[in-house]
C-alpha positions, 0 to 999 in steps of 0.5 A: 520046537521053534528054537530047535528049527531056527539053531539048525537053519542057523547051521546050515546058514553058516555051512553055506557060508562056509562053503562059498567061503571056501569056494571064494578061497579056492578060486582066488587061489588058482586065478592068482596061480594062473596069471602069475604063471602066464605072466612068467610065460610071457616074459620067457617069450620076450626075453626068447625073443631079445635073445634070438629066437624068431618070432614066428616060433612064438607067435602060435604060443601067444596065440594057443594062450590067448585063445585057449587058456582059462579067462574068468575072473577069481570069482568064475566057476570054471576055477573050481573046475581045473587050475589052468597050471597043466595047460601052462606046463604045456605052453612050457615045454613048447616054448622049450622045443621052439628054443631048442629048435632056434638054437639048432638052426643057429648052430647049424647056419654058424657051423656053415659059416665054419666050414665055408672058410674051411674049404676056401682055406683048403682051395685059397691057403697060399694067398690068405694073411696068417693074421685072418688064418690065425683069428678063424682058429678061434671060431669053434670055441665061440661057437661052443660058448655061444648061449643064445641064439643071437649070440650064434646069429651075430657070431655067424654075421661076423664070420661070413663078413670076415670070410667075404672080404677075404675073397675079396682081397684074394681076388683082389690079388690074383686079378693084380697078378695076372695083369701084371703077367698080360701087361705087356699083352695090352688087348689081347688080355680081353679077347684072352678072357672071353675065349676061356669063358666061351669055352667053358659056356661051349663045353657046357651045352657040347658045341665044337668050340672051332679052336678057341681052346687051342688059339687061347693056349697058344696066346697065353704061352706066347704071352708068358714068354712075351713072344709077339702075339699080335697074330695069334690075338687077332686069330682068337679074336675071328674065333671067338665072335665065331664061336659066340654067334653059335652059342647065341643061336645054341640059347634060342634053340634051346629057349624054343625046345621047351615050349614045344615039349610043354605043346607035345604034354598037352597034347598027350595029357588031352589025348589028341589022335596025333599025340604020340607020332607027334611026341616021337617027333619031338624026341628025335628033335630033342636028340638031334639037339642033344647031338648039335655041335656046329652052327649048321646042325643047330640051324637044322634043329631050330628048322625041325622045331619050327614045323613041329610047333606048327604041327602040335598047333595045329593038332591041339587047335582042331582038337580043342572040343570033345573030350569025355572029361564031363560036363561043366568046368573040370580040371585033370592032372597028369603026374607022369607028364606033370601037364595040368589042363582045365576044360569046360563042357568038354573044351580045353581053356588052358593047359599049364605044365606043373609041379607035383608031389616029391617022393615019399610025398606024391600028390595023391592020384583020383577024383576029387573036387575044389572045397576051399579057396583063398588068397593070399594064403601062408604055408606053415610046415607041419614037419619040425626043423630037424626034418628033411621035409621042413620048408620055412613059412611061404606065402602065396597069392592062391590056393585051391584046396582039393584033398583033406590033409592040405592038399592044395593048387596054388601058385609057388613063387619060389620056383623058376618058370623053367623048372615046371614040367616032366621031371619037376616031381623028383627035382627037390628044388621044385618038388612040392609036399603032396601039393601042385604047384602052378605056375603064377601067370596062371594061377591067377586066371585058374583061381578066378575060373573056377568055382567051389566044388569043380571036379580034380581028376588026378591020373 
């Protein structure tokens, strides 16, 4: 009997063994699979990278292996469990999307370069060499046989440094000629050139350009014929300092419409008694300007602006308090006026024209709150390259998330100040994704006043 009972501990001894054996084996196996294939993983991506691919498109992939790919040792149980190969596989075909994705933008921005001297070919043909004409014929088949993206980078590189100095000597050329064809003018070739320049500026922002067009015809038909055209150089010469002074007093009537239509938003986005009399005030401004064609029409608008300035002051100062917005620090947002406004215990302290959401991607309207704050902060896109909505990685110094799906406050350094405003939602080089973008002088101050769970209300 004791024999009996220590032969069938002795077997089952062994079938332990075994199957630790066996265990021990199969771990080893798949650990060993594992690093050999994250090895071969990495090197891919260094290699994608000496070959062009940026490394913001790799980075997430060697931060995805880092932080989710198996990690025992050959003996850890977790092997037993999944080989880690599948997870690899995935990583793969990624890596193939992100190479795939650099080299569509390579060819794109090489194809550009192409078609950037096929239209100064189109507009420039009778003044480019045959030599550089001959040489460019060439680009589309190195385009096709380019295999790396830095190949198509280089390619790029080189064709629009080839294209640049073209221009150059092109312009070199035109400029040599219509010296030599005013040489015999002396000064008045510069009086010449800054009359066409003022007309152009004048027909621009429709001002009356007081006979510059006509007294520069007329000097450039004497000079050509090589009349005298010492009276009529001196003639352009009173014009065009005329014409000047309008186009400066043009630009400051200009540089004060917009401040006062950003005091009229406010004004109507807090809803003053006086809001909108006020903002038909400022249209029939706007139109007069519009209409301005003479230094005295303009002198009467910037008269105009001056008092409605005054008046949309005056009316935003005695209104500052009172508003039924709530207690506490409360910011609202006004999508058909782009005009942000920030109050606390019912009083306006600041106001900031926006920009909101593009279309197809409006900035959801209702109440919501801030729940997350950071700075500085990196955008990445959601959408891939190949979409219309694809934005390459942005940073910014403040964010203020207000909606799930990342629905933020936060400044844009990109935009220009001018852009902000009525409008800015459907203008795509201001328009945000959904988000609101905020100017950076108050960006800064917001992100300081407002605390975690401050009231949004989008209307």
């Amino acid at each position: 009997m004791r024999r009996r009972l220590v032969i069938a501990l002795l077997v089952v001894a062994a079938l332990l063994v075994g199957a630790v054996c066996g265990s021990m084996a199969v771990t080893i196996t798949r650990s060993s699979a594992y690093s050999k294939a994250a090895v071969g993983l990495q090197a891919t991506w260094d290699k994608d990278q000496r070959d062009g691919v940026p490394v913001a498109g790799i980075k997430p992939l060697r931060a995805e292996l880092d932080a989710k790919g198996p990690h025992g040792k050959w003996w850890s149980i977790e092997w037993l469990h999944s080989d880690g190969l599948a997870f690899i596989d995935e990583l793969q075909h990624k890596t193939d999307s992100v190479w795939t994705a650099a080299m569509a933008g390579a060819q794109q921005r090489a194809q550009a370069a192409i078609d950037e001297w096929t239209a100064f070919v189109q507009k420039q043909d009778s003044w480019i060499a045959a030599d550089a004409k001959l040489s460019a014929r060439g680009w589309p088949a190195q385009l096709k046989a380019a295999a790396t993206p830095a190949q198509l980078n280089a390619l790029t590189a080189k064709w629009q440094t080839a294209t640049k100095q073209q221009r150059q000597t092109v312009q070199a050329a035109q400029q040599a000629k219509l010296a030599e064809e005013l040489a015999a003018a002396g000064g008045p070739d510069a009086v010449l050139a800054t009359a066409k320049h003022l007309v152009g500026v004048a027909d621009a922002v429709n001002l009356d350009d007081q006979g510059v067009a006509t007294l520069a015809a007329q000097l450039q038909a004497e000079l050509a014929s090589g009349a005298d055209a010492t009276e009529t150089a001196k003639q352009l010469l009173a014009a065009v300092n005329s014409l000047q002074a309008v186009v400066n007093l043009n630009d400051q009537v200009a540089a004060a419409v917009r401040p006062l239509m950003y005091a009229v938003d406010q004004a109507l986005a807090v809803g003053t008694p006086n809001a909108g009399p006020l903002n038909s005030q400022y249209q029939a401004v706007q139109a007069a300007f519009a209409a301005a064609r003479t230094g005295d029409q303009l002198n009467t608008v910037s008269a105009q602006i001056v008092a409605l300035q005054t008046a949309v002051n005056n009316e935003l100062s005695a209104n500052q308090c009172g508003h039924p917005v709530g207690a506490g620090k409360v910011i609202t947002v006004s999508l058909s006026l782009q005009e942000m406004v920030f109050y606390e215990n019912g009083c306006v302290a600041q106001a900031t024209p926006v920009s909101t959401g593009r279309p197809e991607l409006r900035t959801p309207a209702g109440n919501f709150s801030i729940f997350y704050k950071t700075s500085p902060f990196r955008f990445i896109s959601p959408w891939p390259p190949s979409s219309p909505y694809y934005y390459y990685p942005s940073n910014v110094s403040w964010v203020m998330e207000f909606a799930a799906d990342g629905y933020f406050i936060h400044d844009a350094p990109w935009e220009a100040e001018s852009d902000y405003g009525p409008g800015s939602e459907d203008n795509l080089a201001a328009a945000s994704h959904g988000c609101i973008h905020v100017p950076t002088a108050v960006m800064g101050w917001a992100y300081s006043w407002t605390p975690m769970g401050t009231p949004v209300i989008i209307n």
